[in-house]
N, C-alpha and C positions, 0 to 999 in steps of 0.2 A: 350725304344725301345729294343725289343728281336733279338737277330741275330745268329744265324749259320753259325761259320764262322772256317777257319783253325785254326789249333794248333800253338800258337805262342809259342818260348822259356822262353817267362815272365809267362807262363800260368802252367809250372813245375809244383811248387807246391801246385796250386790251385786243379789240376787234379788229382796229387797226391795224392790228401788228398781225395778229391772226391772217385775215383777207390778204395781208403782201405775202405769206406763204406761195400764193398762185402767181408772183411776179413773173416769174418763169414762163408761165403762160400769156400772162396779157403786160405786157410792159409796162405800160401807160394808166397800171390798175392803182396806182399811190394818187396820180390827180383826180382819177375817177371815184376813190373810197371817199377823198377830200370832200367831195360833190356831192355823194352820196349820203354823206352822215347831215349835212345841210337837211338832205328832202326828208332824211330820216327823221329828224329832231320838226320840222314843219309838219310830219305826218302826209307826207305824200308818197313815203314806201312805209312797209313795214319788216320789224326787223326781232329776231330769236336768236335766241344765245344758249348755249348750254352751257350749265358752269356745273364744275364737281369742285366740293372744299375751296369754293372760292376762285376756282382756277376757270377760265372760259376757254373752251376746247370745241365748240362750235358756233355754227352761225350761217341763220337762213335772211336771206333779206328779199323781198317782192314788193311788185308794184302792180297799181293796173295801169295798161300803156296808156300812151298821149293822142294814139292815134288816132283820126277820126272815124270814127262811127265801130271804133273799137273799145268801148269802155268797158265793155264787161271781161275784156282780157286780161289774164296779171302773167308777168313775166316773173320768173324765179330767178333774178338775178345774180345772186351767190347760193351756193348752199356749199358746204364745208367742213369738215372735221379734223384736227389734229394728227397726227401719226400717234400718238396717244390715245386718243379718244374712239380710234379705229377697232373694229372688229368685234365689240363689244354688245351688236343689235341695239346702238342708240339712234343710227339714221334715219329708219322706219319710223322712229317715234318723232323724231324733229319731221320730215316731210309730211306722217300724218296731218301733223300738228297745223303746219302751212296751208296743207287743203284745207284742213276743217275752218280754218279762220277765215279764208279765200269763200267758202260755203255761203260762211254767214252771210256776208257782203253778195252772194250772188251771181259769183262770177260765172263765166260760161266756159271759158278757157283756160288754160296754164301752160306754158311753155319756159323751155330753157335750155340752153345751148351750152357746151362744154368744148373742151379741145379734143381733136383727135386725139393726142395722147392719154385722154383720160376713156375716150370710148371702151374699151374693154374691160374696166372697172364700172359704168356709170350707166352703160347702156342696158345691160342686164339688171341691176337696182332699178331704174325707172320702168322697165318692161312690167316689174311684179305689183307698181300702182297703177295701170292702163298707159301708161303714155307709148307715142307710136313714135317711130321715127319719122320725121316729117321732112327731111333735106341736108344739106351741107351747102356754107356759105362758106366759101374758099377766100383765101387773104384775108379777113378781118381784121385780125390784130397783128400777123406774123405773115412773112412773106414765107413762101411756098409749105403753109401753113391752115389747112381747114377747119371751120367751126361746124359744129353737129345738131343739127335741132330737134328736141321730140315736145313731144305734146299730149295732152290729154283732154275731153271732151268731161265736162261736169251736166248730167242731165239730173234733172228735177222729178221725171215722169212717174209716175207708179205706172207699171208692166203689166199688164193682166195677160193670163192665160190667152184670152183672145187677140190680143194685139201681141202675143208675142213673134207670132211669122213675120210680121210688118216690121216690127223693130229689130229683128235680126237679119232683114232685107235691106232694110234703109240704116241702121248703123253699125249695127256689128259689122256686117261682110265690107260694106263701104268703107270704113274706118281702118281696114286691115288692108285695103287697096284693090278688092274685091269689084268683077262689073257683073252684074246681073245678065245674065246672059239667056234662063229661060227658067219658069219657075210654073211649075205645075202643084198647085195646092203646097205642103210643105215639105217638098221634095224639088228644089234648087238646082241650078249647073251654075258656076261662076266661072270668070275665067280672069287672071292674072297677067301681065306682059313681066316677063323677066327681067334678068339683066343683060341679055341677048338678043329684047324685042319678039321673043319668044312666048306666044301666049299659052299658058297652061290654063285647064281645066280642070274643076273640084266638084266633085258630087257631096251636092250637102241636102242632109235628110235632116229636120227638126221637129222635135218630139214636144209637144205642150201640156203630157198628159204624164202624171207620176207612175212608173211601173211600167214602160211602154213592155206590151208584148217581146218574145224573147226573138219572135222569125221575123218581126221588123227592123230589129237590130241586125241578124244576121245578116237581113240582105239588102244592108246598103251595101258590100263589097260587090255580091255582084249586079245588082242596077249601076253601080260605080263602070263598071265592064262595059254594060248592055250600053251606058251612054257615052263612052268611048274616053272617057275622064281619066286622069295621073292620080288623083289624088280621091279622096274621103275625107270629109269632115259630121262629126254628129253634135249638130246643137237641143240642148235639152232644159227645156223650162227647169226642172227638179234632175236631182244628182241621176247617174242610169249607172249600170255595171254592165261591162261591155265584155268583159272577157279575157282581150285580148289586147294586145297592143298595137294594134295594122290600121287603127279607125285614131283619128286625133279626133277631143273631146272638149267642146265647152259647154260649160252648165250656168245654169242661175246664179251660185256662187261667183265664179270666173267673173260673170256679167255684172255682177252688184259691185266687182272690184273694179273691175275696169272703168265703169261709167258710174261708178260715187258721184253724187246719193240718189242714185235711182233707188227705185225698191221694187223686188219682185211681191206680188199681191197670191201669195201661195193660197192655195184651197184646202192643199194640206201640208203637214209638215212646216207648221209655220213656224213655232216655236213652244217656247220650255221657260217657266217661272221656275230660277230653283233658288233656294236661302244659301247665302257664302256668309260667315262670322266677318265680322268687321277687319278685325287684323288682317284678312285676307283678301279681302276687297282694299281694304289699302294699298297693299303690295300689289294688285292687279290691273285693279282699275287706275288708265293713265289720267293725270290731272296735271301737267306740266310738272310733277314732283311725283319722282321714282324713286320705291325702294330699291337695294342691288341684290341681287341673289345674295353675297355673301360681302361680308365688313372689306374684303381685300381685291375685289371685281367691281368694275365697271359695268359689269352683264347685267342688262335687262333682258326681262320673259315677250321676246316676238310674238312667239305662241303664248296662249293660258293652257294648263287641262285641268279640267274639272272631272271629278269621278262619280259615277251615281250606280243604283243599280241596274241591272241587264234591260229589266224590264220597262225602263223609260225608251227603250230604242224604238217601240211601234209606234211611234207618232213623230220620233226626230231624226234629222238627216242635214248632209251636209248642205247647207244654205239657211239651215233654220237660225232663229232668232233665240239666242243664249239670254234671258232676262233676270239681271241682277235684283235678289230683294235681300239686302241686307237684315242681320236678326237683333235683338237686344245688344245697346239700346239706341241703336238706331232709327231700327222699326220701318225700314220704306224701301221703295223702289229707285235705284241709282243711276242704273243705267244698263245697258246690254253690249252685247257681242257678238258675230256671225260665227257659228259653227264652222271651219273648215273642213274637219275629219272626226268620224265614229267610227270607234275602236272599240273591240271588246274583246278582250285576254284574261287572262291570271292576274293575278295584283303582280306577280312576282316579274313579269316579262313587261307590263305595263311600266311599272316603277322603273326598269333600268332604261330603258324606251325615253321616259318624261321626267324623270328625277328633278332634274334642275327647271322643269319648265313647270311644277306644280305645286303648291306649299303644303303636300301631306306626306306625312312618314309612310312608311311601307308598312306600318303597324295601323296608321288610320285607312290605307287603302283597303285594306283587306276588308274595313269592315262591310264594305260593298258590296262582296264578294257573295256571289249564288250559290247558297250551300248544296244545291243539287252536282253543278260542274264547277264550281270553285271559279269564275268569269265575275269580271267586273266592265261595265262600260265605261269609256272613256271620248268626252268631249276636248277636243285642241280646238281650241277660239281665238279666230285671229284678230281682226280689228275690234276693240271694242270702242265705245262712247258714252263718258259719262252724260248724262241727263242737267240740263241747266237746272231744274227744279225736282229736289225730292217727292217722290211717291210716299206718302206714309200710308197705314195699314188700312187706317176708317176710312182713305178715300179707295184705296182697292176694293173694296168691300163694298163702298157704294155705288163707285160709279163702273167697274171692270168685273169683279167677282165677287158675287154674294158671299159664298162659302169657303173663301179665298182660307188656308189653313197656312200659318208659316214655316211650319216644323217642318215641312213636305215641299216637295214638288207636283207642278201642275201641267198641263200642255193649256200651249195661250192660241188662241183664234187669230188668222188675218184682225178680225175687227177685234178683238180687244189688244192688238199688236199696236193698232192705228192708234187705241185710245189709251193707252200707254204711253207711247209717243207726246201725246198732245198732250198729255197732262203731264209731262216730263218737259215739256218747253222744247222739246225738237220740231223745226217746222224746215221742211225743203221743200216746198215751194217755192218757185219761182215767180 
């Protein structure tokens, strides 16, 4: 069994020896660990480990800085895995892990800096949790040697449809190094300086409404012309199908990742109660204790997918809210997951697709399957979160859905999304 669990004091030396792995990079990192395990053991950083069969093969440690009037900052001091413990999709689940803890406490910021030699391994991994590059601190540890920094922005807001043009004015396009250059309703110019001091220009059109018309799409390419702009960008409250590939694309989903824990306050498409059997939610749902795909793998499921029938698709989409209710004899609500991708194929082309990312045989896939076109829908869920407090059934029934049925699935409301949440003990509020 693999687990994610706190820094205990018998775990000293294991870690120890671990973290001097990176000597290579920071010289001076054996008096710094020294120091470190101090604050650690005081509780003024925090510190994860990942052990498999007793063996410890990673290790995240953060802090909030010293600085002043920077408390709400944490620095991600180490984060780390084995040559062993590499390539198996256990990183995702440790940095989850440190945000969500980071959450709790409130924090505003997160940053962490690596070596240039690690950029091209590190920089692409922190890209797919929001963090941005924020600079290079040259000399640090090593003469003619640069240090790398990115960062990530933790917002608490719920997004509504109506503030969504504002929040994609003031954080998104800022946050990507974006200057507002003229903004007509939700049709945007930005402009960029290069690395030549060269300012480019981006025609950005944003959609806040599900389904936007087909000739709005088309013609941001050419208003993209008419404004004499390089580039195209299309932001979109809800997922859009664009066509083609000449337009880059960020949607609600994207947003909800990059700026964890916001939440989009969808109108539609908000989300999907559906029943998973316990054994399954086990293996799924992360709790710092992962099952492995197979007795002789390391590999944990990045992705979940979930298979339902076709006809759950008119109401779900990618950003919607995947809502776990466990069936007998559990009996409750656990916790959820954001939709990434709806698929819907064959069982036969679905299964070789997600085999190892889904715990049904190709013989339960089928049973999904539309006896008209023989099509199964397929949900890939990427972050999920378990819920600090269980949902059981009589309070769904009471306080969320009268007619709430277990054997089935449901499509769930914005507001019963929220009351969900609250009666699950998630709060991100700031």
């Amino acid at each position: 069994m693999l687990k994610i669990r706190e820094y205990q004091p018998e775990d000293r030396e294991k870690v120890k020896s671990l973290v001097l792995e990176l000597k290579k990079y920071y010289p001076g990192i054996e008096d710094w660990m020294n120091k470190e395990i101090q604050r650690i053991k005081n509780k003024e950083s925090k510190s994860l480990v990942v052990e498999l069969d007793n063996e410890i093969g990673g290790v995240a440690i953060s802090a909030m800085t010293r600085l002043p009037q920077k408390n709400d900052v944490v620095k991600l001091k180490t984060f780390y895995l084995s040559e062993d413990f590499r390539e198996y999709g256990i990183g995702p689940y440790l940095l989850e892990r440190v945000i969500d803890e980071w959450v709790k406490e409130k924090a505003k910021k997160i940053y962490v800096t690596f070596a240039e030699e690690e950029v091209e391994e590190l920089k692409s991994f922190f890209d797919k949790y929001g963090f941005l590059f924020d600079g290079i601190s040259p000399l640090v540890y090593r003469d003619n040697v640069s240090e790398y920094i990115m960062s990530k922005v933790l917002i608490y807001d719920k997004i509504t449809e109506e503030k969504f043009v504002d929040f994609v004015c003031d954080y998104l396009l800022r946050s990507r190094g974006y200057k507002v250059k003229q903004r007509n309703g939700a049709d945007v110019i930005v402009e960029r300086v290069n690395g030549l001091k060269c300012s480019v220009n981006t025609f950005v059109r944003i959609f806040t409404e599900p389904d936007p018309p087909k000739e709005r799409i088309e013609g941001i390419e050419t208003k993209r012309k008419e404004c004499g702009c390089s580039n195209s960008l299309l932001v979109s409250y809800y997922p859009v199908d664009i066509g083609t590939g000449k337009i880059d694309v960020i949607d609600g989903y994207d947003i909800e990742n990059f700026f964890y824990p916001v939440r989009m306050m969808r109108k539609k498409y908000a989300g999907i109660i559906a029943p998973v059997k316990p054994v399954y939610a086990d293996q799924l749902l992360y709790d710092g204790t992962q099952a492995l795909l197979s007795p002789h793998k390391k590999s944990l499921r990045r992705d979940k997918v979930f298979y339902k029938y076709p006809s759950a698709y008119r109401e779900v989409r990618r950003g919607s809210t995947f809502v776990f209710y466990v069936s007998d004899p559990v009996k409750g609500i656990i916790g959820e997951g954001k939709i990434e991708r709806v698929v819907i194929d064959t069982p036969e082309n679905l299964y070789d697709k997600y085999e190892q990312k889904g715990v049904l045989s190709l013989k339960e896939v089928k049973t999904y399957a539309d006896t008209k076109n023989n099509k199964v829908l397929a949900f890939v869920i990427g972050k999920v979160t378990k819920y600090p407090e269980k949902i059981p059934i009589n309070v769904i029934r009471s306080k969320i859905k009268p007619s709430f049925d277990p054997q089935g699935s449901c499509f769930a409301s914005q507001k019963e999304l929220d009351a969900i949440r609250k009666l699950g003990g998630l709060n991100y509020e700031r």
